[in-house]
C-alpha positions, -999 to +999 in steps of 0.1 A: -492+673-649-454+676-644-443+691-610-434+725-613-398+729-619-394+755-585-397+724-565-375+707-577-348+722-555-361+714-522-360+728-492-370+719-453-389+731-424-390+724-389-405+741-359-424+732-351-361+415-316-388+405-333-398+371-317-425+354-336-429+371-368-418+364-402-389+365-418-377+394-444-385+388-476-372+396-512-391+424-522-386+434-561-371+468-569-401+493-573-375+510-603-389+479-623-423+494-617-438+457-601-458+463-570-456+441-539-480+428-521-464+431-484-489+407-461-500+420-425-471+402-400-443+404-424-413+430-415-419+460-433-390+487-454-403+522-437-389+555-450-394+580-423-393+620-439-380+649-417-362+680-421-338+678-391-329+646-371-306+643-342-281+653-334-306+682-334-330+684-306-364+693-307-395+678-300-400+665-330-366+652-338-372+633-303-402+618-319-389+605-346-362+592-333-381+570-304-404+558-332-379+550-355-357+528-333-389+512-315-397+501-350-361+486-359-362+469-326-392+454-338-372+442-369-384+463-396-360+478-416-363+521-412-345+546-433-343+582-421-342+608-449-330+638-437-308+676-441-271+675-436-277+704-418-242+706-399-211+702-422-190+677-400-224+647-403-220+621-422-244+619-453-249+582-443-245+563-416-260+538-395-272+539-354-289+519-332-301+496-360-315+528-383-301+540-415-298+575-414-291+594-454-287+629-448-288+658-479-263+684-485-278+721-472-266+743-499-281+773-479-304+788-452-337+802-452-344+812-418-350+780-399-354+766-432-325+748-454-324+746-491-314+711-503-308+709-542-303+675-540-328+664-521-359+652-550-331+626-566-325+614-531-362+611-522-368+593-552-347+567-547-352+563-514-389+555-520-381+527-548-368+509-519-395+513-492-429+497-488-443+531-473-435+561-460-441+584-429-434+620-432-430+643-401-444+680-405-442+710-411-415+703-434-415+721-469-404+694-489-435+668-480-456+680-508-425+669-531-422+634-514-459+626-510-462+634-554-430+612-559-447+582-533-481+586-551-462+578-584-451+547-572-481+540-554-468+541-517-490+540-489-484+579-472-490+581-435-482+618-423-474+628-385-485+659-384-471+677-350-480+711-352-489+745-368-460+767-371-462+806-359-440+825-381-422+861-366-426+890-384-403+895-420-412+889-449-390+859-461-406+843-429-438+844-437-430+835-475-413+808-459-444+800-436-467+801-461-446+775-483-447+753-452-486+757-449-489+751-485-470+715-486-484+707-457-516+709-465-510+692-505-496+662-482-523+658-457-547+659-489-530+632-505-518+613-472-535+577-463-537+583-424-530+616-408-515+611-373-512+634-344-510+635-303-543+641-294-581+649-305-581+676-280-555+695-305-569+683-337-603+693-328-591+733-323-569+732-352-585+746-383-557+724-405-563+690-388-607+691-386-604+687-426-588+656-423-606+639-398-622+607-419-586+598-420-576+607-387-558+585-358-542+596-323-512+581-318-497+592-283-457+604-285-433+582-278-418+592-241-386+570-230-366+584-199-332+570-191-331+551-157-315+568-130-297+562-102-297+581-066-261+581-065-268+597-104-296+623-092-270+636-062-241+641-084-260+661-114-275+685-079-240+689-069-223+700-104-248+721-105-245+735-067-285+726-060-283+733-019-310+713-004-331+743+006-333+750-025-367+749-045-361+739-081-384+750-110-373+736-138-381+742-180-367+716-204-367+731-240-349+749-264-348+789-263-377+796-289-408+823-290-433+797-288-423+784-254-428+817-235-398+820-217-405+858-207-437+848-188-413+828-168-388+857-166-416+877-153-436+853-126-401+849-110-403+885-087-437+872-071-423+837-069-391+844-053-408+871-029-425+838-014-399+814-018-369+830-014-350+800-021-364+793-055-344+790-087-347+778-121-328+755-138-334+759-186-321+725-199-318+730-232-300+749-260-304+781-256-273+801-275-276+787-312-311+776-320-316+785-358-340+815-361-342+826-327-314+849-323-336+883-322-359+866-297-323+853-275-309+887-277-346+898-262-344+874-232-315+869-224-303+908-208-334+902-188-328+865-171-294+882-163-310+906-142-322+875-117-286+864-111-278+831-093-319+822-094-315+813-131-291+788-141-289+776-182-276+740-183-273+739-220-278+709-242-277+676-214-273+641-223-303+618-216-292+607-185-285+638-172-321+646-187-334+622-165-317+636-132-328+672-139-363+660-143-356+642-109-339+673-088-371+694-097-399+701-077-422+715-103-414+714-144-429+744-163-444+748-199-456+783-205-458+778-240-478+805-258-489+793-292-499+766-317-463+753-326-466+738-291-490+712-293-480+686-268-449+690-250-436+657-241-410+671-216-444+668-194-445+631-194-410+631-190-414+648-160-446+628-145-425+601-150-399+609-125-421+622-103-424+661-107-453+679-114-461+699-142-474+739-147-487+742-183-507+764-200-539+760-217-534+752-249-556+725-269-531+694-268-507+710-242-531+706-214-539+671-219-510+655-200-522+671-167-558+675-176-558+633-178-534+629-152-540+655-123-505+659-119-501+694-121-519+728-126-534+743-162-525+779-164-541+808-186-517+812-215-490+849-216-504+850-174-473+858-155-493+859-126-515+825-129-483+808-137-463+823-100-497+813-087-496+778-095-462+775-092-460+785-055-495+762-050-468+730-058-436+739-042-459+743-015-479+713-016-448+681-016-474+652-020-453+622-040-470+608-072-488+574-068-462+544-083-494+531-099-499+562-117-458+566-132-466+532-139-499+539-161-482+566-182-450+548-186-468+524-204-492+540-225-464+566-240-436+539-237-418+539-274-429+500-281-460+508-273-464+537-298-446+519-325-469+489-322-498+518-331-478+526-361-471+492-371-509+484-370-513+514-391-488+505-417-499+470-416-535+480-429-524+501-453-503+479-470-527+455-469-555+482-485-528+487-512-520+451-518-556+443-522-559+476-547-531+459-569-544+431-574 
């Protein structure tokens, strides 16, 4: 059956050394239609599949781009395929060891972009790979997975969340076009892959994949800081040392609840007078979000110097934010939140976390202890819990930052995904022949 000809322009979605092994080897063309036969050890050609890659930032696009650079730095050879979805980026180009092809946007759907060009690309993008990983919601995966299956391709799909859609109607056409590809890939994917089973056990999408499903922890990496380094970022940013800093890293989107925030910040500050907040993250241009900005923002005014927007930060800078707060905050509200790594990234430099209870969300501090689980939309619960840890300074065991350092460290996430591609290729090897 051919594909139906309304695909064929495609268009995206988001928002959601090498010691000791083997040597490349010459792999034919798959436009020759031969198969290979890649053997478990040898360095694989991966084709990772996402709608936006950095320099956008979101939780996903951080993902990807850990996994993706653990894997080169394990020596396989990774290709990013992905929208062009500033002007001024290059539609290739190479960094740290990945090879990044980006596809012309010809226009904008909401947070979606429309990419005409994006089947041809896909296509040949997949003769040259020995598998490939897709990254959703995206609307085009249903398009990539039929043009892998034709060639036979082992399909792993990372699924990270289920997207909420506002109100309007070329939203939720747009939503339910996300919903639909997502759910064509997953039924043709080889693996499905996602953060935890507490999530994929409460999500209606994910339980009807579960004879093919693995957990695969998110990669967490924070730069290394000095003291000299955490000092300087509180003075640019005029942190007195009375000051009690509650801090939220993430962009300014529905799903992460900002107004329950907004609105636990009278009983907080009626306690402790000297506490403020600190929103790393972009929070001016985040693509779809405007009506929900325009909502917030007159209202964070209204607390003054207690509210401070930093904007996009570098990584480093990431890291000494993370390290000047006394409590990081998550008051996400839906299903398009399904993890949050900013937690981790937090527990890792030693600040506690407030989160709400969402399935996958509350994992990090319901394993961890480090931090309080809050009723989702519950201004109240979340001042609560807040005031309980600027109240309470205990310091995080070193064995502890140590623990989750390791098990969410980027090489030790890619090595899951390696072992995954490994057997698949070997399943499809053994099919072939």
């Amino acid at each position: 059956m051919p594909w139906p000809s309304f695909l064929r322009i495609s268009w995206g979605w988001l928002d959601c050394g090498c010691a000791g092994r083997q040597s490349w080897t010459s792999i034919t063309a798959r436009s020759t239609g031969q198969k290979t036969s890649q053997r478990p050890g040898e360095l694989m050609r991966i084709l990772i599949v996402l709608t936006y890659y950095e320099p956008y930032k979101s939780g996903l696009t951080v993902y990807a781009v850990r996994q993706a650079e653990a894997l080169a730095a394990r020596g396989h050879r990774v290709t990013i395929l992905t929208s062009q979805f500033e002007r001024n980026l290059p539609l290739e180009t190479w960094k740290n060891g990945i090879r990044i092809i980006r596809v012309p946007v010809a226009f904008r759907l909401s947070k979606g972009v429309v990419m005409p060009k994006f089947s041809g690309t896909a296509r040949r993008l997949l003769r040259e790979a020995d598998l490939v990983n897709l990254h959703v919601p995206q609307a085009d995966a249903a398009l990539v997975v039929w043009q892998a299956k034709k060639l036979h391709l082992p399909i792993v799909l990372t699924y990270h969340c289920t997207v909420e859609m506002p109100m309007g109607l070329i939203s939720r056409l747009a939503g339910w076009a996300v919903g639909w590809s997502s759910r064509i890939s997953a039924n043709q994917a080889d693996v499905v892959v996602h953060n935890t089973m507490d999530f994929a056990e409460h999500s209606s999408f994910l339980k009807r994949y579960m004879d093919k499903f693995k957990v695969v922890p998110p990669p967490i990496e924070v730069s290394p800081v000095s003291e000299k380094d955490i000092s300087d970022f509180r003075e640019r940013h005029a942190i007195l040392p009375s000051q009690r800093v509650i801090g939220m890293a993430a962009r300014l989107t529905a799903e992460k609840g900002v107004e329950y925030l907004v609105d636990a910040m009278p009983k907080i500050l009626a306690k402790i007078p000297e506490a403020r907040v600190l929103f790393a993250g972009e929070y001016e241009n985040v693509p779809g979000e405007a009506a929900y900005r325009d909502r917030i923002l007159p209202r964070v005014e209204q607390l003054g110097a207690q509210w401070t927007f930093l904007g996009r930060v570098s990584d480093d800078d990431l890291a000494a934010f993370y390290h000047a707060c006394d409590v990081l905050v998550l008051p996400s509200v839906n299903t398009t939140e399904s993890f949050g790594m900013v937690q981790v990234e937090g527990m890792v430099c030693g600040t506690p976390v407030v989160a709400t209870d969402l399935p996958g969300v509350r994992q990090p501090v319901l394993t961890t202890g480090l931090g309080k689980i809050v009723p989702v939309r519950d201004a109240a619960a979340l001042a609560e819990a807040i005031i309980s840890i600027l109240e309470d300074d205990r310091p995080f065991a070193p064995d502890q930052i140590a623990a989750l350092a390791f098990t969410y460290s980027p090489e030790t996430v890619a090595a899951a995904y390696e072992a995954i591609y490994e057997g698949l290729l070997e399943q499809h090897g053994q099919s072939r022949t």
